[in-house]
N, C-alpha and C positions, 0 to 999 in steps of 0.2 A: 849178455852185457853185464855180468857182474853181481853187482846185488840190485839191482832196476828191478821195482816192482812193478807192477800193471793191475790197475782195477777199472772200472766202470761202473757209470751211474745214467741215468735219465738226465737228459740235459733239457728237453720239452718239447714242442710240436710244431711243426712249420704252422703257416699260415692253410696250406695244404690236407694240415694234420700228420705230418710225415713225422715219423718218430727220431729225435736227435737224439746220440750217445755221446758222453763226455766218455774220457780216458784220462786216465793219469797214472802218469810216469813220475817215479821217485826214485832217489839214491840213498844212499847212507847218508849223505851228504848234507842234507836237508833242502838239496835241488828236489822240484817237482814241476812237470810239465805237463798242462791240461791240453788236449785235443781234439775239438769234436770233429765226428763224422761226417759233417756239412761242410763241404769245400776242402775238408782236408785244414780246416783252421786252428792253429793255434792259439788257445784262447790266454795261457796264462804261460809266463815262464818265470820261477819263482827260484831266487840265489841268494847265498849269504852276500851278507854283505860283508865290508871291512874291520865293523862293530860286532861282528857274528849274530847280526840281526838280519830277516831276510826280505828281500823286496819283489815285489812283481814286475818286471823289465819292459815287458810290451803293452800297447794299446789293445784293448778290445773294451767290448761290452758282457756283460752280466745276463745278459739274457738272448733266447733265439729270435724275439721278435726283432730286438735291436739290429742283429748280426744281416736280417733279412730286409728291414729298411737302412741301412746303412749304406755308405758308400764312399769309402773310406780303403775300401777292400783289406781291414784291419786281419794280418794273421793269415789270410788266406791264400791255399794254393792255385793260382791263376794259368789260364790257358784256357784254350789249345794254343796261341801265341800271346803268351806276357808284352805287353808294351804294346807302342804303338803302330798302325799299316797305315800307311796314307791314304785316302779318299777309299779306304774299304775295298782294297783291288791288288790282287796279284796274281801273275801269269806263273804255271807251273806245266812244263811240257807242251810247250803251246798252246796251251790252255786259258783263259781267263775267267778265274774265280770271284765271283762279288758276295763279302761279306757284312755282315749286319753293322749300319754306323751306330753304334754305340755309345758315342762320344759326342754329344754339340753335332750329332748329325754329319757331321765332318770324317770321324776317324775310326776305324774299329782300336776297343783297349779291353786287354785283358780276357773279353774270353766269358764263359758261364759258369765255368767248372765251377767258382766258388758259392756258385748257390745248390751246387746238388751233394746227394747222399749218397757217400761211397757205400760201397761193402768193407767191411773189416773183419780181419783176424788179428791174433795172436799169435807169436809164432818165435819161440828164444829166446825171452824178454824182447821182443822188437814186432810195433805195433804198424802192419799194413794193412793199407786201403787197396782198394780194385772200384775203377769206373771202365765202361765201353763207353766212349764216343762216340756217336753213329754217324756214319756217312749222310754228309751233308748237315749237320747239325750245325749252325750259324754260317753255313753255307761252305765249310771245310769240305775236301774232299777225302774219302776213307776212312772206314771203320776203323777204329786207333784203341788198343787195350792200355790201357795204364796201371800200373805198378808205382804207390807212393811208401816207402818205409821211414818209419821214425826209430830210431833206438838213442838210447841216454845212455853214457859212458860212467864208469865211476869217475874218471876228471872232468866231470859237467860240463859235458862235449855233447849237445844234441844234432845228432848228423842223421840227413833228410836226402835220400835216394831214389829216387826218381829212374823208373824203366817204361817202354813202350814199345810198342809194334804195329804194324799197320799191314793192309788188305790191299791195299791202294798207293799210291804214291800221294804224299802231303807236305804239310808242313809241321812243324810243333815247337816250341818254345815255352814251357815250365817252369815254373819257381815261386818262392813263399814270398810273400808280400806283407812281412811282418816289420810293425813301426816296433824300433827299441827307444827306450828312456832308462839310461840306465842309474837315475834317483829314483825310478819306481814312480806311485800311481801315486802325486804329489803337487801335479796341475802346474809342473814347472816345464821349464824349454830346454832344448838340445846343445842350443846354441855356445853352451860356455864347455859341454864335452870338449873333449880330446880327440882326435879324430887323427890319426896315421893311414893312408890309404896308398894301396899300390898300384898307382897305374900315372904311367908317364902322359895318357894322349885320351880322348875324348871325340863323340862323334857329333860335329853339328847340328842344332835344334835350329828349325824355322819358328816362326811368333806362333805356331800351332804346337808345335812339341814335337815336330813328325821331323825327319833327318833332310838334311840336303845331299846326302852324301858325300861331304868334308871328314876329313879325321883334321884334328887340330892338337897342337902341343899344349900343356896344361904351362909350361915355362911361362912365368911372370904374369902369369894369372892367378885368378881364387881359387881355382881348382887343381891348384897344384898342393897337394896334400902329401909327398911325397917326406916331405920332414912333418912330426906332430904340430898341429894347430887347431887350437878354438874350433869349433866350427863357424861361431858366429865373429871370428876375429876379421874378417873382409865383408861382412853385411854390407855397406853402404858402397862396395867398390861398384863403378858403372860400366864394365865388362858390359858386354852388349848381348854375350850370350846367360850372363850372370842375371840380366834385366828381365831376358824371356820367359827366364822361367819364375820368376818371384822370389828366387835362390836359387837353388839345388837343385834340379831334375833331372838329369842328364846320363845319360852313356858314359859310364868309364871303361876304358878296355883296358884289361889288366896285364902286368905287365907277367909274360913269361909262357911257357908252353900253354898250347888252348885244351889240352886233356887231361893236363897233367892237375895233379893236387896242387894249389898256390893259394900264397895269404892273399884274402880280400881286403880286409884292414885290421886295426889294431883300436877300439874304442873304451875310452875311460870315461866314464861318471865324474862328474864335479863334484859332488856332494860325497857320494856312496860309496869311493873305493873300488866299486864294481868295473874289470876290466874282462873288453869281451873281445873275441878274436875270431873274427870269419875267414872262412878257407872255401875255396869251390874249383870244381873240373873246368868251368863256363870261360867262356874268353872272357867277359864283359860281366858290369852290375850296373846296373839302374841306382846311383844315389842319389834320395831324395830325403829334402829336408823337411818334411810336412808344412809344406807353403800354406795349404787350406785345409789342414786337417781341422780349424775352428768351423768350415764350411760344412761340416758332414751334416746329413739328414740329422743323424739322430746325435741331440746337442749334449748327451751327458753319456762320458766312458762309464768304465768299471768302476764299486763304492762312489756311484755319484758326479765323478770329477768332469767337470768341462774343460776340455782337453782344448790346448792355447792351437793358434795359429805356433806350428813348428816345435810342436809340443812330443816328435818323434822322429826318430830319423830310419830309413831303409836302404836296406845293403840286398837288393833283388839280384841274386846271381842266374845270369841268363845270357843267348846270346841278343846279337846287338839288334835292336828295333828294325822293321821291315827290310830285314835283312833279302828278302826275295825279289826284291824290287831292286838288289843294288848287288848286283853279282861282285863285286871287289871285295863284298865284306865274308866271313864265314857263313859257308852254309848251315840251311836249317831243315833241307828238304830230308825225309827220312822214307824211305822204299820198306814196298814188301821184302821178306828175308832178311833186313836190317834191325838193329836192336839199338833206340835209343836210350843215353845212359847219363847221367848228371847227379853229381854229389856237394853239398854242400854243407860244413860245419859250419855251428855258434858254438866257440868254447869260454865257459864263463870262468875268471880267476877274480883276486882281490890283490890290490893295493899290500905290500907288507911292511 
């Protein structure tokens, strides 16, 4: 990838004693992207800014104990299904699978992966992980091999490749669960960004978060982001699915082929200049405006900062929430002999 360098350091010891690795990716550029090997988490993503002065973009914490009482799932690659399964239950081949409620007891969300310890290498300047999944592990069915790659572009393009294979027939649904603030680590809100995003239609949320299976038009609602807007310029609208969720949470489906490469959106900083541009294969993004990110366990981010209610926003490229349960929407099941595959850039530019 150019001139990307790669090093590693000791990042510190679970609670377990498991040894963590940081990694860091740098460009010419003065882009640098910290990694560690728990969860697959990104811990830092560091860009010029407009000022040619550089900022750290996303949420996380400073240390491993933080990362491991957290619950924020800041940075982290989640799965074996991102998002939400209603009452912990889906049938696969006639089958019925019951997995761990996770959630209020109510829901399975997100998955374990983010608290374990990949394997890593090196490999072209482009830095992958390797997890096996075991059959039955949160009650999944199928041994499931995962392949997570990171590479930095010289145009501060960090693009996150995701492969897998299974033994069994399953499910699976993948993706980075990373909050951007793009004024950097400054204890401000999302809310006055820019935000252009592409997708005409959206999937209905119940008072749980979990789908009904509705698709709904984003037309003359808050969620139509389809021309640039604030994000926080419809805050007070009383949209009913706007209410459920406390803002933002919701299924976007995007608009245009489900494999193909397409813009997720187009996000500018108020402050910084910093404009960021997501792109993903994934029909659908999970955007979410950190309703409760002031809720998380552990009350102080990185250098200290108590990070606000909506103090970050997330562009989760995946497909769409319990989608097994609702055969209308894209599949997610993935077969022996099959190879699943999901790509998704953050490319960072500046204001000129």
């Amino acid at each position: 990838m150019g001139s990307t360098k790669i090093i590693s350091y000791d990042f510190g010891k679970t609670k377990k004693g498991e040894k963590v690795t940081a990694f860091e990716m740098s460009n010419d550029n003065g882009m640098l992207v910290r990694i560690l090997d728990y969860g697959c988490t990104i811990q830092s993503i560091v860009v010029p800014d407009s000022n040619g002065g550089l900022r750290d973009v996303v949420l996380g914490y400073d240390d491993i104990l933080s990362y491991e009482n957290g619950t924020s799932y800041f940075g982290a690659m989640v799965g074996r299904y991102a998002n939400r399964i209603a009452d912990a239950r889906f049938v696969l081949d006639g089958k019925e699978y019951i997995l761990e409620k996770n959630e209020n007891n109510i829901t399975h969300l997100h998955g374990v992966y983010t608290t374990k310890i990949f394997k890593s290498r090196i490999e072209n300047n482009t830095l992958i992980f390797y997890y096996l999944s075991f059959d039955g592990e949160e009650g999944y069915p199928g041994n499931l091999s995962i392949e997570v790659k990171y590479a930095l572009g010289d145009d501060n393009a960090l693009t996150i490749s995701y492969k897998a294979t299974t033994d069994a027939p399953t499910i699976i649904n993948l993706t980075n669960h990373s909050y951007f603030n793009l004024n950097g680590q400054d204890g401000s809100t999302i809310l006055n960004h820019i935000l252009k995003l592409n997708s005409s239609y959206f999937t209905e949320c119940t008072k749980a978060l979990t789908l009904t299976g509705k698709i709904l038009s984003v037309d003359g609602t808050p969620f139509d982001f389809r021309e640039e807007k604030a994000i926080g310029e419809r805050w007070n609208n009383n949209h009913p699915q706007f209410k459920i969720g406390s803002g933002y949470d919701h299924n976007m489906i995007l608009d245009g082929n489900e494999h193909e490469l397409k813009t997720i959106c187009i996000l500018k900083g108020d402050k910084s200049g910093i404009i960021m541009e997501a792109l993903t294969t994934e029909p659908a993004v999970q955007f979410y405006s950190g309703n409760f990110v002031q809720c998380d366990n552990v009350k102080k981010g990185k250098n200290g900062i108590y990070y606000p209610q909506n103090g970050g926003v997330c562009f989760e490229a995946q497909h769409y929430p319990d989608s097994m349960n609702y055969p209308q929407f894209p599949s997610v099941v993935l077969r022996p002999n099959e190879t699943y595959t999901q790509k998704t850039t953050y490319r960072f530019m500046v204001n000129k």
